[in-house]
ChimeraX commands (.cxc) that place a marker at each C-alpha (Angstrom):
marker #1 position 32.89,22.88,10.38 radius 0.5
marker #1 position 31.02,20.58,8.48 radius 0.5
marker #1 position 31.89,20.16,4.77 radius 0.5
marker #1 position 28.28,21.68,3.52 radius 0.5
marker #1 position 29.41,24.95,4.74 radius 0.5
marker #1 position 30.38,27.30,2.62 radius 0.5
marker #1 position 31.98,30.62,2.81 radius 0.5
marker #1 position 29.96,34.11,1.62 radius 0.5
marker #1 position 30.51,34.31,-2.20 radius 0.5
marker #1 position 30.88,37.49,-2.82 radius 0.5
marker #1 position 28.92,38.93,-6.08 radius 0.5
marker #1 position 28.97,42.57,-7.72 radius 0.5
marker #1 position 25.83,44.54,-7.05 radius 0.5
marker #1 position 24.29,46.12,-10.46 radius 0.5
marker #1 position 25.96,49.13,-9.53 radius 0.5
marker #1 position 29.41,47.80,-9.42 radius 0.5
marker #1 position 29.16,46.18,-12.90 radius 0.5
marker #1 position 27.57,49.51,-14.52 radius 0.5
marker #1 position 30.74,51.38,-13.03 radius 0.5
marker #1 position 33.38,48.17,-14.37 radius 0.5
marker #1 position 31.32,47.90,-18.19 radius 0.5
marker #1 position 31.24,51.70,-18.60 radius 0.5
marker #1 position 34.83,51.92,-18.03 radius 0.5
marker #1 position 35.52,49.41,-19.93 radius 0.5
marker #1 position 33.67,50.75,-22.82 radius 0.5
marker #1 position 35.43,54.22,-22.46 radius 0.5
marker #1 position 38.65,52.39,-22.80 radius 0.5
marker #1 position 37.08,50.60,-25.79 radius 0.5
marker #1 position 36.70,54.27,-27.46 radius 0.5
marker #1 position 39.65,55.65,-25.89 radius 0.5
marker #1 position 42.07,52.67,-27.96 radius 0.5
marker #1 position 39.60,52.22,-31.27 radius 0.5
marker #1 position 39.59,56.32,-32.18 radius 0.5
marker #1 position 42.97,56.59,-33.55 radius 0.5
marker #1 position 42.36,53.59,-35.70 radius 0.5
marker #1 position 38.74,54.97,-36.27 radius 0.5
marker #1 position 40.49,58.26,-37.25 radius 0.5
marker #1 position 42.81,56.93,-39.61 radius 0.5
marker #1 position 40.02,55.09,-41.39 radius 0.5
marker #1 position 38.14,57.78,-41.93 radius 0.5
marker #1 position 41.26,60.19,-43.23 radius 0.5
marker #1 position 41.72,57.04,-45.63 radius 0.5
marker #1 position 38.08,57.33,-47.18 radius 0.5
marker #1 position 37.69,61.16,-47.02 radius 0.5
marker #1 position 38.15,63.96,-49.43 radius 0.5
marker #1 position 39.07,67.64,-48.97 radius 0.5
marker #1 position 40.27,68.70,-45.54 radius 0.5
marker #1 position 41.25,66.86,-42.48 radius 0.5
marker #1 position 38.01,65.79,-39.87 radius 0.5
marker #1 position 38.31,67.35,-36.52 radius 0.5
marker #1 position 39.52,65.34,-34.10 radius 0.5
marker #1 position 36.77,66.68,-31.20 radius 0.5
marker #1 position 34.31,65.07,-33.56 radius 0.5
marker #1 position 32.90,61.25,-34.26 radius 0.5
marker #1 position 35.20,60.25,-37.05 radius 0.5
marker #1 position 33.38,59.32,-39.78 radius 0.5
marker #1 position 34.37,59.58,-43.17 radius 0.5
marker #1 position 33.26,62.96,-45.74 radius 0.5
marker #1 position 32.22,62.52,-48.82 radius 0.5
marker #1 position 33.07,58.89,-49.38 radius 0.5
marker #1 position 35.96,58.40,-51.93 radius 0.5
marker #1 position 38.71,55.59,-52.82 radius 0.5
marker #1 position 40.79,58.22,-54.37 radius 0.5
marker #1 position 43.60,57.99,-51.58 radius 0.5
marker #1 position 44.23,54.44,-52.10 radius 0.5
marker #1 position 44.47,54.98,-55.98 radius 0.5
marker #1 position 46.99,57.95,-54.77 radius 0.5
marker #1 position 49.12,55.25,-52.78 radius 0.5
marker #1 position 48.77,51.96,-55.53 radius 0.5
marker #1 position 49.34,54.64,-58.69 radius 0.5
marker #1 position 45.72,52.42,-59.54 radius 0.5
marker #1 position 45.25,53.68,-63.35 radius 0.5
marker #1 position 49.09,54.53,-63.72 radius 0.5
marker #1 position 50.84,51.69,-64.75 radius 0.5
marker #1 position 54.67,52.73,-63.67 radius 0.5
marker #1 position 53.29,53.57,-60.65 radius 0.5
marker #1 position 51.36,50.75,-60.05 radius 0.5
marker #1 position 54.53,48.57,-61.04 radius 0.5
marker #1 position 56.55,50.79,-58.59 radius 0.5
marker #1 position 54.39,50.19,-55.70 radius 0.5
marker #1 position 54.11,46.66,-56.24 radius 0.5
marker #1 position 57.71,46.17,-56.61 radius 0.5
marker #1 position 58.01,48.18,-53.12 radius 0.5
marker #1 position 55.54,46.47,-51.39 radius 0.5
marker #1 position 57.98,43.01,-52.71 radius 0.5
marker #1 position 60.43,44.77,-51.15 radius 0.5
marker #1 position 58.74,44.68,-47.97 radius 0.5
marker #1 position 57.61,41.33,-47.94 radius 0.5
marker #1 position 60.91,39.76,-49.23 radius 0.5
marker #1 position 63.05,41.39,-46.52 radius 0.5
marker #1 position 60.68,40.70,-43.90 radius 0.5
marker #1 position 59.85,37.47,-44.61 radius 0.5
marker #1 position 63.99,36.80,-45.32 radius 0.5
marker #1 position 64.87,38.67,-41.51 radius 0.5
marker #1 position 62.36,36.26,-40.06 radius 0.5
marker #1 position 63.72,33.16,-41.64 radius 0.5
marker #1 position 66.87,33.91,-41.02 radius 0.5
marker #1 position 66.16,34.87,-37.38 radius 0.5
marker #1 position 64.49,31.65,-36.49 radius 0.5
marker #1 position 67.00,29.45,-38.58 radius 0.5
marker #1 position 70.21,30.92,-36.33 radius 0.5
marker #1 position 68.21,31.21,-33.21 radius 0.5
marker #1 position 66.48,27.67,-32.65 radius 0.5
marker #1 position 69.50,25.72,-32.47 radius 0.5
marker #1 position 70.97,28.56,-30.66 radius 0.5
marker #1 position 68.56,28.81,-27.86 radius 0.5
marker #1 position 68.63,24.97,-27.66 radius 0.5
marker #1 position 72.16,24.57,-26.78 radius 0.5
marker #1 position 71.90,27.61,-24.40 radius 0.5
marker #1 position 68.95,25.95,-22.84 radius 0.5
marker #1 position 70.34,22.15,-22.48 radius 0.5
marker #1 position 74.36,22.54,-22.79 radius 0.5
marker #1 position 76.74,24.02,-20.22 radius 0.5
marker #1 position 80.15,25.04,-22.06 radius 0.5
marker #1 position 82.90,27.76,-21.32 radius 0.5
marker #1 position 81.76,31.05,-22.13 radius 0.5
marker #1 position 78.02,30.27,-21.80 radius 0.5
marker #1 position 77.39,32.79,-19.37 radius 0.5
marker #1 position 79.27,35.75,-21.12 radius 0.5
marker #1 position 77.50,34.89,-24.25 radius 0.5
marker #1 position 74.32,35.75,-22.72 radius 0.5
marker #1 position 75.11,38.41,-20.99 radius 0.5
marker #1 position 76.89,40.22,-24.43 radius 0.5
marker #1 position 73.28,39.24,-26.04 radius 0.5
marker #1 position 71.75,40.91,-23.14 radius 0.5
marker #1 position 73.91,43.78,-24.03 radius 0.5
marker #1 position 72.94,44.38,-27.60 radius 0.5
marker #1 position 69.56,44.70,-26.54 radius 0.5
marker #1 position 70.29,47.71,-24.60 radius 0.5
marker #1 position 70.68,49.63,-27.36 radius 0.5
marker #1 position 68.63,50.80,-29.86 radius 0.5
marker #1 position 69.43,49.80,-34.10 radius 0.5
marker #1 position 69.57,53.72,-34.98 radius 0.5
marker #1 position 72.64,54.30,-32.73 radius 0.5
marker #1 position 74.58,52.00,-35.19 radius 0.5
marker #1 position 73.51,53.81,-38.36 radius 0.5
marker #1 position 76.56,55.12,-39.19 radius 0.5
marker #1 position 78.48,51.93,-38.79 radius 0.5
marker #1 position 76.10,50.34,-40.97 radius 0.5
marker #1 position 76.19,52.12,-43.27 radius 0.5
marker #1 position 79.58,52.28,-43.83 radius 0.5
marker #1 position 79.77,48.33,-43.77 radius 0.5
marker #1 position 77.10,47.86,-46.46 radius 0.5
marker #1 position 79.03,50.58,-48.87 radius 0.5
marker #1 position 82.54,48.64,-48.26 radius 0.5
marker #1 position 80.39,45.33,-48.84 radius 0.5
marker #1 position 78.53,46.90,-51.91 radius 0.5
marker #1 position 74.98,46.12,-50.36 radius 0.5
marker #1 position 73.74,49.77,-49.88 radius 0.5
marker #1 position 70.54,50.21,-51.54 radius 0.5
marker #1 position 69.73,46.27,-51.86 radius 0.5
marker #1 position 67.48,44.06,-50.00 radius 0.5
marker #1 position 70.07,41.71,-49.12 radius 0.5
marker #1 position 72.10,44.54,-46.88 radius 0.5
marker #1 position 68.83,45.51,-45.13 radius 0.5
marker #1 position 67.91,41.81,-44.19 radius 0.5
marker #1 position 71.23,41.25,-42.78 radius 0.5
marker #1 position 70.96,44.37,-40.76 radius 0.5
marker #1 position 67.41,43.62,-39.54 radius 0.5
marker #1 position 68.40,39.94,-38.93 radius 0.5
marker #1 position 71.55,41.07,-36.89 radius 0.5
marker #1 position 68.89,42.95,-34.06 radius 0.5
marker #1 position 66.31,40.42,-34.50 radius 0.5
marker #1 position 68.69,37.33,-34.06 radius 0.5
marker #1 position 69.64,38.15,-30.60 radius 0.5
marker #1 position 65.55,38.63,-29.26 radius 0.5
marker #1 position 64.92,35.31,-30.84 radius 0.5
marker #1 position 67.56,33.52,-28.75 radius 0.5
marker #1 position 66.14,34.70,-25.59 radius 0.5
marker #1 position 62.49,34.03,-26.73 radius 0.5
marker #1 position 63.46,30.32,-27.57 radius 0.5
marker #1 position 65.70,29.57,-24.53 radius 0.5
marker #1 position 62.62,30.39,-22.78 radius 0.5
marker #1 position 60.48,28.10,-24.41 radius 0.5
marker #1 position 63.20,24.88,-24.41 radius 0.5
marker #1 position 63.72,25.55,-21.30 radius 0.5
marker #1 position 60.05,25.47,-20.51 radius 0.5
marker #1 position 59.88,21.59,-22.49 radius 0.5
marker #1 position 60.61,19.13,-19.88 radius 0.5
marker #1 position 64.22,16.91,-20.43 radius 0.5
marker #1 position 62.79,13.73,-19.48 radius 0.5
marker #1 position 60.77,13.68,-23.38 radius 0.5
marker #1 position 63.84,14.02,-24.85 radius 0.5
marker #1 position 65.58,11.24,-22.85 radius 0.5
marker #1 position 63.02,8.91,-23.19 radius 0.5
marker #1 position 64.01,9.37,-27.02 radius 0.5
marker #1 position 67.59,8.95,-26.58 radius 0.5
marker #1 position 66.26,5.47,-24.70 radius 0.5
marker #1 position 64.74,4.15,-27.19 radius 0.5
marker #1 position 67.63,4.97,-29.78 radius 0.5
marker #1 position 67.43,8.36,-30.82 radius 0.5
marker #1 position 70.23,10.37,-31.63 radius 0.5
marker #1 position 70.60,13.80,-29.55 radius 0.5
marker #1 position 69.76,15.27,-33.11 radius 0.5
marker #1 position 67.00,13.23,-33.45 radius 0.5
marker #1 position 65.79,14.04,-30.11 radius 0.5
marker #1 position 65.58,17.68,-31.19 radius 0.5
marker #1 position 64.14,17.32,-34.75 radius 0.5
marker #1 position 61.34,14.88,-33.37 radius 0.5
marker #1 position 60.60,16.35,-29.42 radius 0.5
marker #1 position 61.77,18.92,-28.65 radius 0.5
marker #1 position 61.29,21.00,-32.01 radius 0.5
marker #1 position 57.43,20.40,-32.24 radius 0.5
marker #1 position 56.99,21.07,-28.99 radius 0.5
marker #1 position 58.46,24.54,-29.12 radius 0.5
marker #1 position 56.51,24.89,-32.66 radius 0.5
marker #1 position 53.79,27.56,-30.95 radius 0.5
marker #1 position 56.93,29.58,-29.54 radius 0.5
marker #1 position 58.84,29.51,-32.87 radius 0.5
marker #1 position 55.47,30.95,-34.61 radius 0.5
marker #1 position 55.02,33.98,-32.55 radius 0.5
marker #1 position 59.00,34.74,-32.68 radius 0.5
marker #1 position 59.32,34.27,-36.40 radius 0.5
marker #1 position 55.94,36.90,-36.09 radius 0.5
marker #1 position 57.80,39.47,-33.86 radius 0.5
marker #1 position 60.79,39.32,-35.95 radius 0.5
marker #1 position 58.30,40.05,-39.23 radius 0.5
marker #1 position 56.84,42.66,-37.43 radius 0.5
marker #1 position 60.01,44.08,-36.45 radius 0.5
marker #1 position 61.53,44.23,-40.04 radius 0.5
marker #1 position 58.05,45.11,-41.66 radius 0.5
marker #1 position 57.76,48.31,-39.81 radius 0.5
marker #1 position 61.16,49.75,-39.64 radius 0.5
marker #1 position 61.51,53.26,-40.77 radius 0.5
marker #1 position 64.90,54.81,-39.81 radius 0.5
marker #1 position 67.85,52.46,-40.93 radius 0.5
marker #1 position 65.95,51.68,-44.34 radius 0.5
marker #1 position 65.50,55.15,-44.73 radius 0.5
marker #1 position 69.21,55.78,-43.48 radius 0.5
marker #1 position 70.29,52.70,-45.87 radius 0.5
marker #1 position 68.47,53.21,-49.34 radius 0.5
marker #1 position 68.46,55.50,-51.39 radius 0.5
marker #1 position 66.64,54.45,-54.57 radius 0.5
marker #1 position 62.87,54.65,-54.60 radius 0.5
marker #1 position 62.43,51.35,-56.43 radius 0.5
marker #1 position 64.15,49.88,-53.27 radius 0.5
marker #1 position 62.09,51.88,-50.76 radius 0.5
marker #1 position 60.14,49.65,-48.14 radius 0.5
marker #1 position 56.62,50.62,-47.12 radius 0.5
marker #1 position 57.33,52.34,-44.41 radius 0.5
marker #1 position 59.79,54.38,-46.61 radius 0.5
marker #1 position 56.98,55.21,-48.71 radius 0.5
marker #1 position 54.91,56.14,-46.42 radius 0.5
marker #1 position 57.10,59.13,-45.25 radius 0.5
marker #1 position 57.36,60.45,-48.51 radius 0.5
marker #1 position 53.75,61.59,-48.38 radius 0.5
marker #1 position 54.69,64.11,-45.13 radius 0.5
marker #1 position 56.25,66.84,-46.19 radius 0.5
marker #1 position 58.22,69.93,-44.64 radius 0.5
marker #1 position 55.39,72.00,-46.39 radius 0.5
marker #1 position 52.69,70.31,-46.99 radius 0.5
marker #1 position 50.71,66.67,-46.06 radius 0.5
marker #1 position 48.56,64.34,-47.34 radius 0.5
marker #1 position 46.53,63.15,-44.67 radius 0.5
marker #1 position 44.62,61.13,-47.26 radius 0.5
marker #1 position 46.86,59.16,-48.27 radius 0.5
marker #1 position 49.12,58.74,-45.72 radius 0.5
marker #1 position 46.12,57.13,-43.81 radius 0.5
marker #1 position 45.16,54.96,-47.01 radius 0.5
marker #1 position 49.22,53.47,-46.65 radius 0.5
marker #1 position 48.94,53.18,-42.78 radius 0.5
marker #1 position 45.72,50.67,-43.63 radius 0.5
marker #1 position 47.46,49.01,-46.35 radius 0.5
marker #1 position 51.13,48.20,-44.75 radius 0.5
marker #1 position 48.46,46.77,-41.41 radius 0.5
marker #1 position 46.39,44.51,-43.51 radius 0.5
marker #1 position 49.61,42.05,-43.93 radius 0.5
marker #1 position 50.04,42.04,-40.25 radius 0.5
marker #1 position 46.36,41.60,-39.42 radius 0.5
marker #1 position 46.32,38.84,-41.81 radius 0.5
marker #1 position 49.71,36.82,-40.27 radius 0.5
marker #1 position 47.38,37.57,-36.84 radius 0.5
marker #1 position 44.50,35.93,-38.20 radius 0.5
marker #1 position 46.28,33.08,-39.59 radius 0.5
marker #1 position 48.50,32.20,-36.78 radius 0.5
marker #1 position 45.81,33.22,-33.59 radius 0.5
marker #1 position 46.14,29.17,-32.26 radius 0.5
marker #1 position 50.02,29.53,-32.37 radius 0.5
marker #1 position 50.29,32.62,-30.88 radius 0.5
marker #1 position 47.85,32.12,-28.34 radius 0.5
marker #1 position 49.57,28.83,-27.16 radius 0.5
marker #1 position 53.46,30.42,-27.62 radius 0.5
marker #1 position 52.77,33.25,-25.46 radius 0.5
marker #1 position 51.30,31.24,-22.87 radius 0.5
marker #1 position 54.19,28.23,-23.02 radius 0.5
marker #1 position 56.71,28.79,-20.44 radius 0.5
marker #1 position 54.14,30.25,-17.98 radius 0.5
marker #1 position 53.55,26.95,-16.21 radius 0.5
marker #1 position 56.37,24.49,-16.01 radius 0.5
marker #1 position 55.97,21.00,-15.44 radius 0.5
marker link #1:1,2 radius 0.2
marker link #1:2,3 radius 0.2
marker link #1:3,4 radius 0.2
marker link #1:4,5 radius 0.2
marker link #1:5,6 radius 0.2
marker link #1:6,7 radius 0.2
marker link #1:7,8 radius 0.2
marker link #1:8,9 radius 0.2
marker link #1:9,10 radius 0.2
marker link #1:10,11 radius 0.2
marker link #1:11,12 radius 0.2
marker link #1:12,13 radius 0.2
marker link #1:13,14 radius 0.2
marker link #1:14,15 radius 0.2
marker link #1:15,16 radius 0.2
marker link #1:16,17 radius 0.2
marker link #1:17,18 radius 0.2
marker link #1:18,19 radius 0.2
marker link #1:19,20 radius 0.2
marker link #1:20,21 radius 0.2
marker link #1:21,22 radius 0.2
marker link #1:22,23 radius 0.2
marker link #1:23,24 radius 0.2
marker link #1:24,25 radius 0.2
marker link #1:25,26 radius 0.2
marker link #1:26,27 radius 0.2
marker link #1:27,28 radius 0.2
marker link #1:28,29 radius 0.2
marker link #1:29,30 radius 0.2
marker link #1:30,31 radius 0.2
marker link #1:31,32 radius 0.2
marker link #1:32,33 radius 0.2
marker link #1:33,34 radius 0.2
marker link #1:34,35 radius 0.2
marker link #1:35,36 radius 0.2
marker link #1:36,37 radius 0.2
marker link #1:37,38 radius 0.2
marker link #1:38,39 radius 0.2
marker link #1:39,40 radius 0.2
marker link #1:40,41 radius 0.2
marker link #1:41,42 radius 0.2
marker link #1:42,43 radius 0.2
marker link #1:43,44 radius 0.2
marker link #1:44,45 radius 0.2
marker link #1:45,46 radius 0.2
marker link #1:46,47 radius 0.2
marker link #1:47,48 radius 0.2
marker link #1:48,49 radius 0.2
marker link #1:49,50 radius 0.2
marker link #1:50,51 radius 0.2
marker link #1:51,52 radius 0.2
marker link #1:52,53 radius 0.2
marker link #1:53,54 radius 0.2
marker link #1:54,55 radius 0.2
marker link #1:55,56 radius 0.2
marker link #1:56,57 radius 0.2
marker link #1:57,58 radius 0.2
marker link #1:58,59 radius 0.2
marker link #1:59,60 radius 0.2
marker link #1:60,61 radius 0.2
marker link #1:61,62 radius 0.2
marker link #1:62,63 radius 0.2
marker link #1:63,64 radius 0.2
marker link #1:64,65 radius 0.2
marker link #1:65,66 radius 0.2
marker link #1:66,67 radius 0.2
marker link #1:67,68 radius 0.2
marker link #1:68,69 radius 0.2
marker link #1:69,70 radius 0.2
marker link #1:70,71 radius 0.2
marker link #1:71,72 radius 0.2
marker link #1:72,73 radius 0.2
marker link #1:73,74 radius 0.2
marker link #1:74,75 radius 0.2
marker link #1:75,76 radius 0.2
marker link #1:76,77 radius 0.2
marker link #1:77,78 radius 0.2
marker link #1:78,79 radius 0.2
marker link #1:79,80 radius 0.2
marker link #1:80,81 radius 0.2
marker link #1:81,82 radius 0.2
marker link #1:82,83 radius 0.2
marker link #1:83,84 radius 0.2
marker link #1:84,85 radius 0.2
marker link #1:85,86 radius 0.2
marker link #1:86,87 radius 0.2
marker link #1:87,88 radius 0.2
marker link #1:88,89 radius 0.2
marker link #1:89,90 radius 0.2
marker link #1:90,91 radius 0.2
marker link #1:91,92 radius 0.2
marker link #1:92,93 radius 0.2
marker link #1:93,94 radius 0.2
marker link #1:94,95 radius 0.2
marker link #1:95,96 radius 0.2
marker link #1:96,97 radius 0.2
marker link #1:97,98 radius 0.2
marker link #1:98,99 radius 0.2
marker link #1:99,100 radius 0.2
marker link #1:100,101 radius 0.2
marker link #1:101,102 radius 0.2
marker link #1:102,103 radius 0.2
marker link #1:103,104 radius 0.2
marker link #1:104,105 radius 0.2
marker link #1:105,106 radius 0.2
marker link #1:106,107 radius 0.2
marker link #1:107,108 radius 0.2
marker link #1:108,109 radius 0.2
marker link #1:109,110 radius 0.2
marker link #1:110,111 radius 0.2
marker link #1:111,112 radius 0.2
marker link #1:112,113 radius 0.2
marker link #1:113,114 radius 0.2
marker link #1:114,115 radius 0.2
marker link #1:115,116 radius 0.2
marker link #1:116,117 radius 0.2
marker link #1:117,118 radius 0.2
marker link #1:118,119 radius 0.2
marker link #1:119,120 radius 0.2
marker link #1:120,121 radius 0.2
marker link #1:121,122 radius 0.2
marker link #1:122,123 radius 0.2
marker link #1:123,124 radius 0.2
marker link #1:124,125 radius 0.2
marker link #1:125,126 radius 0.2
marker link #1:126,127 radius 0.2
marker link #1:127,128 radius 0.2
marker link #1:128,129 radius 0.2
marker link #1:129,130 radius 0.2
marker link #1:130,131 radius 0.2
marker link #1:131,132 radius 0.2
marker link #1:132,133 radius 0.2
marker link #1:133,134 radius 0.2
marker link #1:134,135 radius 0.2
marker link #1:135,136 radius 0.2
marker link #1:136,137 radius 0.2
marker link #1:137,138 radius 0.2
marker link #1:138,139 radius 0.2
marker link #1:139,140 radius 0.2
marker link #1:140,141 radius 0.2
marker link #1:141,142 radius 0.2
marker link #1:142,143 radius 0.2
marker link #1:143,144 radius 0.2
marker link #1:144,145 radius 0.2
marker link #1:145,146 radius 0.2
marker link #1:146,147 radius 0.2
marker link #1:147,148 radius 0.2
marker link #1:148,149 radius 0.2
marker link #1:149,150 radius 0.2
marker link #1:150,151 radius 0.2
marker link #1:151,152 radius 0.2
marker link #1:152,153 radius 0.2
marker link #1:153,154 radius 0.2
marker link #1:154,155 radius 0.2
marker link #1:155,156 radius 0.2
marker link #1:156,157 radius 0.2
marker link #1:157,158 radius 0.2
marker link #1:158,159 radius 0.2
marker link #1:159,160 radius 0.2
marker link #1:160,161 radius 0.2
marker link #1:161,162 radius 0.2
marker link #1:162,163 radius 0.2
marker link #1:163,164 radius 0.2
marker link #1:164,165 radius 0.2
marker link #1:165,166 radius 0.2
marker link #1:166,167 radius 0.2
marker link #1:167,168 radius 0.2
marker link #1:168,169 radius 0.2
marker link #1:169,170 radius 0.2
marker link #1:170,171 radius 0.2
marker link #1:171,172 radius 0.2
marker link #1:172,173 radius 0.2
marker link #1:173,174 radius 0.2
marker link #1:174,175 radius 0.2
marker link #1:175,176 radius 0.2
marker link #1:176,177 radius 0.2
marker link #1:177,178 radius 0.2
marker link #1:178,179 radius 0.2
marker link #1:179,180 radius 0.2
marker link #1:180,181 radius 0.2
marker link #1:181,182 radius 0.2
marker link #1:182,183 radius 0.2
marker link #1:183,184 radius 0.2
marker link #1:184,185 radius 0.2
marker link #1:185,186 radius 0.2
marker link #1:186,187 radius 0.2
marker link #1:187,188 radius 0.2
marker link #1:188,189 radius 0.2
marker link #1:189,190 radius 0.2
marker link #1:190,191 radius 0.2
marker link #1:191,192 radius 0.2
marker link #1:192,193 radius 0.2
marker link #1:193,194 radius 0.2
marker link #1:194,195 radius 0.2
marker link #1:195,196 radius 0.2
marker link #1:196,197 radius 0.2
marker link #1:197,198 radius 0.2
marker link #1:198,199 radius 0.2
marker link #1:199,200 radius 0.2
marker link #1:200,201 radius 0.2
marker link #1:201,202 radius 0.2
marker link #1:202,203 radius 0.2
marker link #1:203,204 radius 0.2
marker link #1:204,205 radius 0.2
marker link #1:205,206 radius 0.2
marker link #1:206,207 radius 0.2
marker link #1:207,208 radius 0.2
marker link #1:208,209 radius 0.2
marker link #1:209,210 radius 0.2
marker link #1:210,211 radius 0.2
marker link #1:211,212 radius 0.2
marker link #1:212,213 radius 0.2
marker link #1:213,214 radius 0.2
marker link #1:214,215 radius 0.2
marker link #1:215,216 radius 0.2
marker link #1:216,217 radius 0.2
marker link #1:217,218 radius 0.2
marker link #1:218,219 radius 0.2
marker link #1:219,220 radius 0.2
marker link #1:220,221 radius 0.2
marker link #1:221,222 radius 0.2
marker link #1:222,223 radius 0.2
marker link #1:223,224 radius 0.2
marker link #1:224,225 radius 0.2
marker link #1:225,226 radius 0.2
marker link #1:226,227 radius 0.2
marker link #1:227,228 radius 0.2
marker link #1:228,229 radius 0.2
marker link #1:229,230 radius 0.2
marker link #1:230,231 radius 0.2
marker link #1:231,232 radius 0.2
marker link #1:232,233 radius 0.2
marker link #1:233,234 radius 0.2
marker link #1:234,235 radius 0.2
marker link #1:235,236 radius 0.2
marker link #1:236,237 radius 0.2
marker link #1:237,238 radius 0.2
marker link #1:238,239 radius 0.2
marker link #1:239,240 radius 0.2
marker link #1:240,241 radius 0.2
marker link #1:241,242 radius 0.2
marker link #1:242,243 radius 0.2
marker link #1:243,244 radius 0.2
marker link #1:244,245 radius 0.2
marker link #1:245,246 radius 0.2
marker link #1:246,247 radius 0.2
marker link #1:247,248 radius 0.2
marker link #1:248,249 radius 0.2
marker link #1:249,250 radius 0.2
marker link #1:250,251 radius 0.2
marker link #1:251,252 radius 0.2
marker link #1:252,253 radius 0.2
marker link #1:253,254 radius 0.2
marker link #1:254,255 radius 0.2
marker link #1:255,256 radius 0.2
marker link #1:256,257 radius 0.2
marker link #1:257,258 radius 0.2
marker link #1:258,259 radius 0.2
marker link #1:259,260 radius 0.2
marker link #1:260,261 radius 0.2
marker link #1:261,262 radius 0.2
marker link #1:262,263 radius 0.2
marker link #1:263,264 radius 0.2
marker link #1:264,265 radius 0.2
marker link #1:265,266 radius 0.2
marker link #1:266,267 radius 0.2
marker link #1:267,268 radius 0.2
marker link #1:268,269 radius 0.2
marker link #1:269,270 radius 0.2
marker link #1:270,271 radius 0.2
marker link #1:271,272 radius 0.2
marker link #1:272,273 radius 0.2
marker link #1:273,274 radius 0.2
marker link #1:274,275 radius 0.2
marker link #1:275,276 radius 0.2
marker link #1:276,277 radius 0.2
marker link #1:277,278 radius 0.2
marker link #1:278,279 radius 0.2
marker link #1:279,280 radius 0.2
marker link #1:280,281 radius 0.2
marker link #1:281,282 radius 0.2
marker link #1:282,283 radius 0.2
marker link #1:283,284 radius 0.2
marker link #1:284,285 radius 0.2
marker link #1:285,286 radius 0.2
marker link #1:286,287 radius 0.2
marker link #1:287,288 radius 0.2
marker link #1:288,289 radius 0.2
marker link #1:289,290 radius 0.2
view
């Protein structure tokens, strides 16, 4: 066969690619009408849209986002704003503190054999099996003894203990995914083995570090049941915690439930934005080894 030849290249007919796009767009609807939903709910007044029709907001109003900030109240304005601190601080502490125990963690799992290596993993595999509500009541009774119910401190060490153990895994990955030889040629030319980590093999796991210090933000910032389990005072509340308190037994606000659900995202959206090149290049790292 001569090396002009070519095999048949096979291309969609117009048919084919009508079928793929309008599926594609119907999944496009299908995922965007909850979120579509929820945005109208947040700038609507009176009852709530029907969900058989095109959600678009009634009767245009901010009034459920002055609901949620307490805009025009100033103690509850100064409440929200210390909750949403609360929020931030104990995410942004969990996340922190995840990635500062997990990094050099995951590296010696990833480069070291030592006695109990094995086991170690496998009791981190364990606590992953189960879920952070079905320790609750432990919890609970370990922050009272400790004094740290009802504080930010006791919830970031709670978070931190279920978010330490994913980070481990997530960064053993991604050393183990960084070629040894970089890090010897350091030792070569007179690096330390500290060295070696601080200068190669930590930048190079920088994009994996960014999306789990993410995961474990995301993880903390969205919580629900063990900080509503574990405080008690509404000037400690989280978001999410706040959130709640606008379903009740009786009666809902739709309104601004939905204006809360849009205003604990735009944090997360933002993080997204920011850190798209990390994340884009952590996820993908350890998919190709060389």
């Amino acid at each position: 066969m001569s090396s002009t030849e070519a095999g048949p290249t096979s291309r969609a007919s117009p048919l084919e690619r009508f079928i793929v796009n309008a599926l594609l767009i119907v999944a496009v609807v299908y995922a965007l009408y909850p979120v579509l939903w929820v945005i109208s709910l947040a700038f609507s007044s009176g009852s709530t849209p029907s969900l058989r029709a095109f959600p678009l907001p009634h009767d245009v109003t901010l009034d459920n986002f002055r609901v949620v900030t307490g805009w025009g109240d100033t103690a509850k304005s100064f409440l929200f704003a210390r909750q949403l601190m609360n929020s931030l601080v104990v995410s942004l502490a969990t996340a922190s503190m995840a990635v500062f125990i997990a990094t050099p963690t995951a590296y010696a799992l990833a480069r070291y054999e030592f006695v109990g290596k094995r086991s170690g993993m496998r009791t981190l595999l364990l606590t992953q099996m189960f879920p952070g509500v079905a320790s609750a009541v432990p919890l609970y009774l370990i922050l009272d003894t400790l004094h740290l119910l009802d504080t930010r401190s006791g919830l970031v060490l709670v978070y931190a203990a279920t978010a330490v153990p994913f980070a481990i895994f997530q960064l053993r990955g991604a050393f183990l995914a960084i070629p040894v030889d970089l890090e010897e040629a350091a030792m070569v030319d007179g690096a330390t083995r500290t060295q070696a980590f601080l200068k190669v093999a930590l930048p190079a796991a920088r994009p994996a570090i960014a999306v789990t210090a993410l995961f474990a933000f995301m993880s903390a910032w969205n919580e629900f049941i063990l900080a509503a389990t574990l405080i008690g005072r509404e000037s400690a509340f989280t978001l999410p915690v706040v959130l709640q308190s606008y379903v009740g037994e009786y009666n809902t606000s739709w309104g601004a439930f939905a204006a809360g659900a849009i205003l604990v995202s735009v944090p997360v959206m933002a993080l997204f934005y920011v850190a798209q090149k990390q994340l884009i290049s952590g996820l993908t790292s350890g998919g190709v080894k060389g």
